[in-house]
ZAMARGU-4260 file (C-alpha; in steps of 0.2 Angstrom, whole numbers, plus 5000, padded with zeros to 4 digits):
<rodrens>
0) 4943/5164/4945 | 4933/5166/4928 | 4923/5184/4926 | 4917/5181/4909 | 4916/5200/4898
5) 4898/5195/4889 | 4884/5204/4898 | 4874/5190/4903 | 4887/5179/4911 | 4889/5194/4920
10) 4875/5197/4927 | 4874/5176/4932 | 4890/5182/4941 | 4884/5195/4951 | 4868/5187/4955
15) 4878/5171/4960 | 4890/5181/4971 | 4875/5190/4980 | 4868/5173/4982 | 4882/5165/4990
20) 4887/5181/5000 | 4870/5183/5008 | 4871/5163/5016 | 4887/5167/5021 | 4884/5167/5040
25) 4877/5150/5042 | 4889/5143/5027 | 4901/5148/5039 | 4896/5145/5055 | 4892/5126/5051
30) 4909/5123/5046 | 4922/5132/5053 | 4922/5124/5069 | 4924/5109/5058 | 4941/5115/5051
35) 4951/5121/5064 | 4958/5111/5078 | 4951/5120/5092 | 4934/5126/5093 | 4932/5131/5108
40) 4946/5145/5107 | 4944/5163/5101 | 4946/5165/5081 | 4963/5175/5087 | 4968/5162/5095
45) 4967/5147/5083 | 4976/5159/5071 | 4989/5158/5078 | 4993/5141/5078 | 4996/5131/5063
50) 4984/5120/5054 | 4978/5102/5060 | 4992/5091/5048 | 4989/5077/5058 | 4975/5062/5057
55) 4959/5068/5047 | 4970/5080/5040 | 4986/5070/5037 | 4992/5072/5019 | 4986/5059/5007
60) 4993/5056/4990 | 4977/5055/4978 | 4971/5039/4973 | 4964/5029/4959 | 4946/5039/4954
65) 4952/5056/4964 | 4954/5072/4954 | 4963/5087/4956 | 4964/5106/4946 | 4978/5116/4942
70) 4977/5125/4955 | 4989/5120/4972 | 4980/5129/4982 | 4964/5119/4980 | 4974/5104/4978
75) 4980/5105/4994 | 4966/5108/5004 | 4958/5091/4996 | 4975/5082/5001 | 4972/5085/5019
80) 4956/5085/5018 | 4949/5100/5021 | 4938/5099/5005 | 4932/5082/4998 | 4948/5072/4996
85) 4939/5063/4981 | 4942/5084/4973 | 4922/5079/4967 | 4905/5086/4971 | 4912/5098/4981
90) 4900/5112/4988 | 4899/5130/4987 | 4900/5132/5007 | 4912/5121/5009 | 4924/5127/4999
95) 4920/5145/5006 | 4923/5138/5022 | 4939/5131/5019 | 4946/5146/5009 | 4941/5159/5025
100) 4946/5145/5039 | 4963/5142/5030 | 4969/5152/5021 | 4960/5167/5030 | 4952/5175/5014
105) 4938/5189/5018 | 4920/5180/5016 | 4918/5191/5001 | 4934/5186/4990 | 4930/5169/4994
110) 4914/5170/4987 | 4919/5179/4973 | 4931/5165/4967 | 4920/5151/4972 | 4905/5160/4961
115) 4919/5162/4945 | 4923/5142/4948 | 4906/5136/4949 | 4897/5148/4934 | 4910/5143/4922
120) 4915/5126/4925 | 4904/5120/4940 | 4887/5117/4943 | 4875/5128/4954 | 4864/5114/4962
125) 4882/5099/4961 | 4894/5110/4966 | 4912/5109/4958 | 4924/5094/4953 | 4941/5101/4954
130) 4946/5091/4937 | 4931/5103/4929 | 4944/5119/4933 | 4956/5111/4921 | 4946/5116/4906
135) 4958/5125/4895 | 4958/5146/4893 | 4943/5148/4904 | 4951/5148/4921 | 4966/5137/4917
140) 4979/5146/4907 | 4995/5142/4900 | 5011/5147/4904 | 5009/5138/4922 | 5023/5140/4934
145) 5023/5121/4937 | 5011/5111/4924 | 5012/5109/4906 | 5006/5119/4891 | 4990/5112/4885
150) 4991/5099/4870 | 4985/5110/4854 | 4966/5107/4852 | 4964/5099/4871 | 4950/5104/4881
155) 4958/5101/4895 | 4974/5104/4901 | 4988/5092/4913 | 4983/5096/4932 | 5000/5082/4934
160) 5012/5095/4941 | 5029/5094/4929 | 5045/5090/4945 | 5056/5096/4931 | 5047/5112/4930
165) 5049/5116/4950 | 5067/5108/4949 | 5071/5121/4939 | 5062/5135/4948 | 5070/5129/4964
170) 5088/5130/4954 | 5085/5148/4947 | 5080/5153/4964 | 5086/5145/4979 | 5083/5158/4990
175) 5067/5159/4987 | 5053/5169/4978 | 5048/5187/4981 | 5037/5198/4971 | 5054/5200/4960
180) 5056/5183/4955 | 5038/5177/4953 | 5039/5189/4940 | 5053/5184/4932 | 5046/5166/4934
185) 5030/5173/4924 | 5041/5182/4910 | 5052/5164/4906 | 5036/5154/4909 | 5027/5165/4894
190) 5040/5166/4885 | 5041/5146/4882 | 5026/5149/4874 | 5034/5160/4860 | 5047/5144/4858
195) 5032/5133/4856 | 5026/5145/4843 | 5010/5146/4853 | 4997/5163/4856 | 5002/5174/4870
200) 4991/5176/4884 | 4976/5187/4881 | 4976/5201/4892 | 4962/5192/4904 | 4974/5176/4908
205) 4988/5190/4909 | 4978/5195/4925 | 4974/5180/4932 | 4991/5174/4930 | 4998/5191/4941
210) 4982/5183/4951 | 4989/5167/4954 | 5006/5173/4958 | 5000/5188/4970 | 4990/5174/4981
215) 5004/5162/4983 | 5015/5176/4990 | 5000/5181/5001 | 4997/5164/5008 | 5017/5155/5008
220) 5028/5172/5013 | 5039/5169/5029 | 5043/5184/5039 | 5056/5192/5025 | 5043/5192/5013
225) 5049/5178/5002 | 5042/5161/5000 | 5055/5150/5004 | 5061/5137/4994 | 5057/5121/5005
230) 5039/5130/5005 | 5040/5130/4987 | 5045/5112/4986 | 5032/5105/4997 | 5018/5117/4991
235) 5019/5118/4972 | 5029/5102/4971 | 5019/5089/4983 | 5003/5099/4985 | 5005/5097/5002
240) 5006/5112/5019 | 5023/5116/5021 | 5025/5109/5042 | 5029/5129/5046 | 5012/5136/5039
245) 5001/5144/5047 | 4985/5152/5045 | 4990/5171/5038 | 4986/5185/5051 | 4979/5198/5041
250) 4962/5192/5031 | 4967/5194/5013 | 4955/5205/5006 | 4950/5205/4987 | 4957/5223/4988
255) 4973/5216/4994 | 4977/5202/4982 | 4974/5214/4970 | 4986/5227/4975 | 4999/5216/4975
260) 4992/5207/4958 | 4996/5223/4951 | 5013/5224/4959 | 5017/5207/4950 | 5010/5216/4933
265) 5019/5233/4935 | 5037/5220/4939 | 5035/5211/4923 | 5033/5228/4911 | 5048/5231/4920
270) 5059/5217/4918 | 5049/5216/4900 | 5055/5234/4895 | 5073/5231/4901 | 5075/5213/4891
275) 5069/5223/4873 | 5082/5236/4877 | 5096/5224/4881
</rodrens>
């Protein structure tokens, strides 16, 4: 999500963050129970089952007046709905709810992202349209694994995902994506950029961009560490849960995601470095 570099938003941030953090106990206890399919069993034990994909939390497609972000993530949490399946109006604690319940971040990394979203393109007291996230070069970015480069001058950029963009990925990669190839997917996405005779990434959406990759791998890796392609299909493609997911194990911590952010990062210098000296 958004940190912005100016002092004052800062400072929002941090105050926001706090805010958030401190209710997290009872943002989390009302709805968690809610979530999951069991609440009566053990947090261990609804783990390790896969999600509810069935009846209140059946994929469905969006519909005429629903919105959805660039982000799959969120996207497909409001397809099954686990957020507001409308993607408006959605609420701080729900969406921290749904980011710990199914995607098992740590209450603090959730509320950190959720306080990004809604300071720059949410409102505190109405929560958070997930069309709003689509503003361009605040969260959103170009250079998208699966969505379109903004229009020049739009403020808002295509949350419609592009099939010939995942076709493509799932053709340069049929065996899947590891750290290795998201990074390589990165480096080809940013350089259709220079083709377009577009502005690289500033160093910020550089990040959030290793960011976006990192969590994927975090939430859609099978047991050999890759996210298959069938999970790519269904998750980046349809914005839907692959039927094999389950909830990950190990709480993704903040600290986490950004070790291997980093590790996405460091592979592009790499593969960056080895292209200028071929």
């Amino acid at each position: 999500m958004f940190l912005s570099t100016t002092s004052n938003l800062h400072t929002l941030f941090k105050i926001l963050t706090v805010a958030l953090l401190s209710s997290l106990p009872s943002l989390l206890s009302a709805g968690r129970n809610r979530l999951l399919d069991d609440p009566s069993q053990s947090e261990q034990q609804r783990r390790q089952h896969s999600l509810s994909l069935n009846g209140e939390h059946a994929f469905i497609t969006p519909g005429l007046g629903d919105v959805r972000s660039p982000c799959p993530a969120l996207n497909t949490l409001a397809n099954h709905g686990y957020i507001n399946r409308s993607g408006k109006g959605i609420s701080a604690s729900s969406l921290i709810s749904a980011l710990t319940s199914v995607y098992h971040l740590s209450s603090p990394f959730a509320a950190t992202l959720v306080a990004g979203g809604v300071l720059c393109c949410g409102n505190i007291a109405k929560g958070i349209s997930l069309d709003t996230l689509a503003q361009h070069n605040k969260i959103e970015h170009d250079a998208s694994l699966v969505h379109d480069n903004a229009l020049p001058g739009a403020k808002f950029a295509p949350t419609q995902v592009n099939l010939t963009l995942v076709d493509e990925l799932l053709r340069t990669y049929p065996g899947g994506m590891g750290i290795n190839e998201l990074a390589q997917a990165r480096i080809q996405r940013e350089m259709s950029m220079f083709k377009e005779k577009r502005l690289n990434l500033n160093a910020f959406h550089e990040e959030i961009g290793h960011g976006e990759a990192a969590l994927m791998w975090l939430l859609m890796k099978d047991a050999t560490n890759v996210v298959n392609a069938k999970t790519l299909r269904q998750f980046l493609g349809k914005e839907t849960f692959p039927s094999t997911y389950t909830i990950p194990d190990e709480e993704i911590s903040l600290q986490k995601a950004k070790e291997v952010s980093a590790e996405v990062g460091n592979m592009m210098k790499k593969v960056k470095t080895s292209i200028l000296q071929n």
